[in-house]
Legacy VTK file of the C-alpha trace (Angstrom):
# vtk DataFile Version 3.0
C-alpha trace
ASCII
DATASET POLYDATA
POINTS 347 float
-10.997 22.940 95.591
-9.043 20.630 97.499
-11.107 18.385 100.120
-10.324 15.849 102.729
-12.505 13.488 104.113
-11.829 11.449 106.896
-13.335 8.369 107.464
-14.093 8.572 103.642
-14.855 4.834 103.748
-17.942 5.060 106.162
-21.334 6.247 105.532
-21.293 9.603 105.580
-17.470 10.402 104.389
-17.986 8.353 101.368
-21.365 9.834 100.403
-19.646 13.398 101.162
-16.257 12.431 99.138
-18.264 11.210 96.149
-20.682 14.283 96.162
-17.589 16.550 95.850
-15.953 14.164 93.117
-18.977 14.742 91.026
-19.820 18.287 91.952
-17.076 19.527 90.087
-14.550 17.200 87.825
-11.391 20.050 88.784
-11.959 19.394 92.633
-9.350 17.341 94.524
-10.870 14.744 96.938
-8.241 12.884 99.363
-10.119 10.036 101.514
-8.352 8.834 104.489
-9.626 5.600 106.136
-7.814 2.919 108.525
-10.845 0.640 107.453
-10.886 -0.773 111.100
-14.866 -1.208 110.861
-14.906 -4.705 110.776
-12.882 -4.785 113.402
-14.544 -2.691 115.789
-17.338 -4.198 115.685
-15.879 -7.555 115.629
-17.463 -8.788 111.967
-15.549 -11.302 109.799
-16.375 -10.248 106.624
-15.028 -6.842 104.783
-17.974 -4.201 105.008
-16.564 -0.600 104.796
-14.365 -1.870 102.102
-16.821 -1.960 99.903
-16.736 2.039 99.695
-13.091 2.141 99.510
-13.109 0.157 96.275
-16.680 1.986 95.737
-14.593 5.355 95.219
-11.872 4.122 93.179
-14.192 4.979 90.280
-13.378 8.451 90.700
-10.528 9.529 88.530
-10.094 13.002 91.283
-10.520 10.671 94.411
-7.241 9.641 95.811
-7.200 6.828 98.698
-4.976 6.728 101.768
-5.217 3.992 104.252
-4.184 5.819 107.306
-5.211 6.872 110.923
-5.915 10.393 112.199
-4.103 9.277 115.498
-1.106 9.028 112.709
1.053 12.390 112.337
2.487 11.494 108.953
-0.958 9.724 107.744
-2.727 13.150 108.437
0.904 15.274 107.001
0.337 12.683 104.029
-3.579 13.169 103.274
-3.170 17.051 103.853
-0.302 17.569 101.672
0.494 21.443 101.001
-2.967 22.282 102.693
-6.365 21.473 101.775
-9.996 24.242 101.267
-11.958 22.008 103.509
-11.992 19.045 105.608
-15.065 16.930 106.545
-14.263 14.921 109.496
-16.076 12.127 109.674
-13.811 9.517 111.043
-14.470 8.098 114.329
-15.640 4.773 116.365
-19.549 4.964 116.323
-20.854 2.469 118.302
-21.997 3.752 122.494
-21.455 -0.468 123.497
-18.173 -0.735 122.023
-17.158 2.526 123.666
-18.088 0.737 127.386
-16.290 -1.849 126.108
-13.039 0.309 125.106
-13.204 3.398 126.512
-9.557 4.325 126.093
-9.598 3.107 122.139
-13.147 5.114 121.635
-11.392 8.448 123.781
-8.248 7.803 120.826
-9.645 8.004 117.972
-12.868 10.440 118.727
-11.244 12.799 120.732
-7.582 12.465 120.126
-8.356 11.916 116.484
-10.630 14.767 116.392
-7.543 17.223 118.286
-5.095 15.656 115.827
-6.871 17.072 112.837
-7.679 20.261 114.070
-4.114 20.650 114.781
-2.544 19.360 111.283
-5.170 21.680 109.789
-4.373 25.052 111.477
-0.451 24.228 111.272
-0.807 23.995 107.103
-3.421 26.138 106.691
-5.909 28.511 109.008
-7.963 28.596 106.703
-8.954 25.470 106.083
-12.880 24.729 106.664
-13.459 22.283 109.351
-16.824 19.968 109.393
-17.000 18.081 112.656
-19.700 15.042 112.504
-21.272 15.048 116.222
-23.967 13.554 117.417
-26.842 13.722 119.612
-25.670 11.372 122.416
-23.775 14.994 123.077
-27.125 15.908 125.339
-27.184 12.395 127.111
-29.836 11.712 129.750
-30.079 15.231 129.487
-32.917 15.119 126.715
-34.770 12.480 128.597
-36.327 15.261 130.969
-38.286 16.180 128.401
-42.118 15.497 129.457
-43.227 12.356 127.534
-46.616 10.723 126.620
-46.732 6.742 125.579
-48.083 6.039 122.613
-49.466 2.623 121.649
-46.436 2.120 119.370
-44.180 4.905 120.281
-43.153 7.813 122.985
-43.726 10.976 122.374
-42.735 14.675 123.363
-45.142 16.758 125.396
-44.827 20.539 124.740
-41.914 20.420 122.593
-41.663 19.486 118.464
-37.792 18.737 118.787
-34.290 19.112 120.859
-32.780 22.074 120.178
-28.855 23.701 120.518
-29.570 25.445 123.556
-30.008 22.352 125.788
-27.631 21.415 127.995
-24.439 19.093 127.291
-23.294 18.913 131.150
-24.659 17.249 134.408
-25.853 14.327 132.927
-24.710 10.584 131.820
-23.632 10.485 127.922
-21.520 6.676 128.010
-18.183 7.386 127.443
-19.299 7.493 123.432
-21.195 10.641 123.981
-17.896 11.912 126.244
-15.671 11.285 123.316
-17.751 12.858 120.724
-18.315 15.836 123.181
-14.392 16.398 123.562
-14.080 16.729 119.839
-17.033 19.041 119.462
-15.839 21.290 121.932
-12.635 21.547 120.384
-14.023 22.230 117.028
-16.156 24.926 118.737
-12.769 26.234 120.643
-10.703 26.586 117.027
-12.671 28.301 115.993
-12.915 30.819 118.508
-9.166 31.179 119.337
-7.956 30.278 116.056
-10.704 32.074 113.929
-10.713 28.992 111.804
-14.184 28.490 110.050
-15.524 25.510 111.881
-19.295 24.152 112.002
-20.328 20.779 114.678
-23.194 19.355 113.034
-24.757 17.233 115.979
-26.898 14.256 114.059
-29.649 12.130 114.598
-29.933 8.952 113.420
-28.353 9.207 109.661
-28.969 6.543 106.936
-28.270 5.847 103.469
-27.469 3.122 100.977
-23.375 1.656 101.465
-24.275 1.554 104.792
-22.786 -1.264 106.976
-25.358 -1.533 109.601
-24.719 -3.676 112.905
-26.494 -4.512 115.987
-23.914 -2.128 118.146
-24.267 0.474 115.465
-26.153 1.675 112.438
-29.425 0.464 113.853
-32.084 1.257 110.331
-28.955 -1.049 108.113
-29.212 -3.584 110.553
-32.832 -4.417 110.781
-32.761 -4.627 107.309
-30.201 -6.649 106.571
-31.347 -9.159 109.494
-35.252 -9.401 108.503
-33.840 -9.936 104.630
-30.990 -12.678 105.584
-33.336 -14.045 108.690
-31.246 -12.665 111.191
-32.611 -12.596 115.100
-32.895 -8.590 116.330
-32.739 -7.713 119.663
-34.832 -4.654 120.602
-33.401 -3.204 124.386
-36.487 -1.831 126.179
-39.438 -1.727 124.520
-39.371 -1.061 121.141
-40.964 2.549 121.559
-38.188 4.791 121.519
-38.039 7.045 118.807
-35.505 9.089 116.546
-35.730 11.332 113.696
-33.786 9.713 110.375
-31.758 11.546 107.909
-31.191 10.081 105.040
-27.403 10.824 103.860
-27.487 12.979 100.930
-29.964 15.642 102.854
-26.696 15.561 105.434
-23.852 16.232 102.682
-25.886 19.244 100.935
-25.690 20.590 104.720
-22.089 20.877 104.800
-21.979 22.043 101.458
-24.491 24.892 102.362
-22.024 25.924 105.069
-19.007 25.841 103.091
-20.535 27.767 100.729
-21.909 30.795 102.778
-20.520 33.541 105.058
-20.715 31.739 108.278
-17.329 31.858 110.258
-18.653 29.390 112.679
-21.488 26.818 113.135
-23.177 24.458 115.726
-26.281 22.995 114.587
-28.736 19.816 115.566
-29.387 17.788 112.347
-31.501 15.381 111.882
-35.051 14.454 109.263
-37.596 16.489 111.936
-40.590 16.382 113.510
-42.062 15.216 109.711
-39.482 12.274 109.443
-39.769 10.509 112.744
-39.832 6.811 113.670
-39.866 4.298 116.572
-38.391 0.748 116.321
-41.439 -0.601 116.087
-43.025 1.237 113.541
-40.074 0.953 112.076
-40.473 -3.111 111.948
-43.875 -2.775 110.689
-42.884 -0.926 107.816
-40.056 -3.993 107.019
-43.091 -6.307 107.239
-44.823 -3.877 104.112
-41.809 -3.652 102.231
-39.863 -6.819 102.615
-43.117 -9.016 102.835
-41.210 -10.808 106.350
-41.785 -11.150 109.528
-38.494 -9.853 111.659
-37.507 -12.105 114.407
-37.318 -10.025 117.122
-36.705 -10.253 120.936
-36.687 -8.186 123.932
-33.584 -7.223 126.442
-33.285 -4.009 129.066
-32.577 -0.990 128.415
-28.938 0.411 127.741
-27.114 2.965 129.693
-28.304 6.493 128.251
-30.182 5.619 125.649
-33.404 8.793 124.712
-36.008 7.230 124.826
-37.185 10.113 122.486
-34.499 12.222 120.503
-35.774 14.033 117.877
-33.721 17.369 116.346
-35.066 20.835 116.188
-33.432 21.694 112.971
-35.040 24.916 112.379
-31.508 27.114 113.303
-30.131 25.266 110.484
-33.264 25.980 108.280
-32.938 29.304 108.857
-29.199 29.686 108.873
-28.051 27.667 105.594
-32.061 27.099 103.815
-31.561 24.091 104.178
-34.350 21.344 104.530
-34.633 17.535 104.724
-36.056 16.265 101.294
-35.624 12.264 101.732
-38.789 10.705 103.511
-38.339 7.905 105.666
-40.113 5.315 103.432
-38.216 6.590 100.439
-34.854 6.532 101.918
-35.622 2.875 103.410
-36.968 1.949 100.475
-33.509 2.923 98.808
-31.540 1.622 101.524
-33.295 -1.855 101.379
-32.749 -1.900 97.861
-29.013 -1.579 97.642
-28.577 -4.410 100.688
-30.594 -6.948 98.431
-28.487 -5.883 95.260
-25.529 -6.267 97.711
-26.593 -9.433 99.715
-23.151 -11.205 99.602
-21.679 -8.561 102.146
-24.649 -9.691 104.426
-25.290 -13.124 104.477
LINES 1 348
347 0 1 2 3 4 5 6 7 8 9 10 11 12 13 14 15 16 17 18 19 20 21 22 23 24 25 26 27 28 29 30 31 32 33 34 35 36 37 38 39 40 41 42 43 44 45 46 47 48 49 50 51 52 53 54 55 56 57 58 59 60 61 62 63 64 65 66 67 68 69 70 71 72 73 74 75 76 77 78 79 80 81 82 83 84 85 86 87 88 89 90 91 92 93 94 95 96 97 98 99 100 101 102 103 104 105 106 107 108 109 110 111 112 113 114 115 116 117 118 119 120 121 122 123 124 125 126 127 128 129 130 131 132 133 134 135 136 137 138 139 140 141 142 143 144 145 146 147 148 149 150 151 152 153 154 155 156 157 158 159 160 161 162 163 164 165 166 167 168 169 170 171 172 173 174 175 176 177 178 179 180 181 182 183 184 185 186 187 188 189 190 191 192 193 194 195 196 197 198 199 200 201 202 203 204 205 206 207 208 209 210 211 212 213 214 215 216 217 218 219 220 221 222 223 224 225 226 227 228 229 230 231 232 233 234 235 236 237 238 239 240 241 242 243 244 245 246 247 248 249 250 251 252 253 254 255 256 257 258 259 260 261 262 263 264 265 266 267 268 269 270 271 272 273 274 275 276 277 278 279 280 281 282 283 284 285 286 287 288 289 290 291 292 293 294 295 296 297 298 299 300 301 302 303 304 305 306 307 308 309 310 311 312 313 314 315 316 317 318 319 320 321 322 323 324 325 326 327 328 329 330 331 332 333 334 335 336 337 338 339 340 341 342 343 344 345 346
């Protein structure tokens, strides 16, 4: 089997490139990255290079620096055609998308077109995973009935967000526009082109080789900054909550779809109603595990941001038999391991 992953550098492409390298030695895995994290999210230090050099191990990994805005990067990275694509590639953060609305628009839903497109004109049937996201429901999910907690909101009447609530009417930040676009036209391939597709929209997703910063990959970046005393800066209140996935529980999802009889897919993903934190539970459990306090200070509330998004996952349950295994201590317990082994990307 021959499988792409863009954005293999990241999180979740290079957790999803090396599961296929090891799943089966005869597989072809082609990773296509611009590496442009750093620069996004204006760090000076390398960060998602650590992945790219991560998966040179790999003997059936091959590694293209390119851009899925690029026509001969994708031509390149698709060669002859490809079984599946995972598309993971995309700018992640909802401030840097105020910031750059145009550049965010490029790359998630240009990039995101751009794929679809390469992949139909080399081969229809190619299987498409599109990595969405639950900023696709905006303020939407935020009419949800809430109670407040001493530590943490909570959802009155409901256990989770589901697929049938509604994506329009509502403000997303031009992130959750962008990521929209290129779920819809995932969705649309599928149905016009009878390509098998599946949108997996996630919660918060975590894992060790993840480069975690303030603007983005919020559980890697209160690690990192309790561990290398490192101020955080909570915006509202520090009650807001969000289920966590840790990133292996999200590859073994796509591989359940690509493996059954599904022609198309759209399904909320996330750990649960059993794997839910808020920020500052989430600090408390730093304090047990790291033995430090967390500098941490206060600020307003961003545009759009759930105070409360947690994923009904139970179509995908039934759908694929799938089920979150990692629990939240576990998986930050892992996580805050490999950032300590890894401290000189950090400090």
């Amino acid at each position: 089997m021959r499988v792409l992953v863009t954005g293999g550098a990241g999180l979740v492409g290079s957790h999803s490139a090396e599961f296929f390298a090891k799943e089966n030695s005869k597989n072809e895995v082609i990773v296509l990255d611009n590496l442009m994290r750093s620069q996004i999210f204006g760090y000076d230090k390398d960060s998602v290079e650590f992945n790219w050099n991560y998966l040179k191990n790999y003997k059936n990994i091959e590694r293209i620096k390119g851009d899925v805005r690029n026509d001969k990067d994708l031509s390149k990275a698709i060669g002859k055609g490809v079984d599946v694509i995972i598309h993971t590639a995309g700018q992640p953060g909802v401030p840097s998308s105020v910031r750059m609305p145009k550049e965010d628009f490029s790359i998630n839903a240009f990039g995101t077109l751009n794929v679809l497109e390469a992949a139909r004109k080399t081969s229809k049937e190619t299987v498409i995973i599109y990595c969405s996201t639950n900023k696709v429901y905006g303020e939407n999910v935020d009419k949800f009935p809430l109670e407040e907690l001493e530590k943490r909101y909570a959802f009155k009447g409901v256990s989770g967000v589901n697929e049938e609530v509604s994506t329009d009417l509502t403000g997303h930040t031009p992130y959750g526009v962008s990521k929209l676009v290129g779920d819809l036209y995932v969705q649309e391939y599928s149905h016009i082109y009878k390509m098998k597709t599946a949108v997996f929209r996630m919660s918060c997703t975590y894992g060790t080789r993840q480069f975690g910063f303030e603007d983005q990959g919020w559980v890697a970046w209160f690690i990192i900054a309790t561990l290398f005393n490192k101020p955080i800066t909570i915006y509202g209140n520090g009650k807001q909550v969000r289920d966590m996935l840790y990133v292996d529980d999200l590859v073994d999802a796509f591989n359940a779809f690509i493996n059954s009889d599904l022609k198309r897919g759209l399904f909320n993903i996330g750990g649960g109603p059993d794997n839910t934190i808020s920020l500052l539970e989430f600090l408390d459990e730093l304090k047990l595990l790291i033995y430090k306090k967390p500098q941490v200070d206060f600020a307003d509330w961003r545009p759009s941001d759930q105070k409360v998004y947690i994923s009904d996952t139970k179509k995908l349950e039934s759908a694929l038999s799938w089920k979150a295994k990692v629990s939240v201590k576990e998986g930050i317990r892992k996580l805050s391991e490999w950032i300590k082994a890894n401290e000189s990307y950090f400090k």
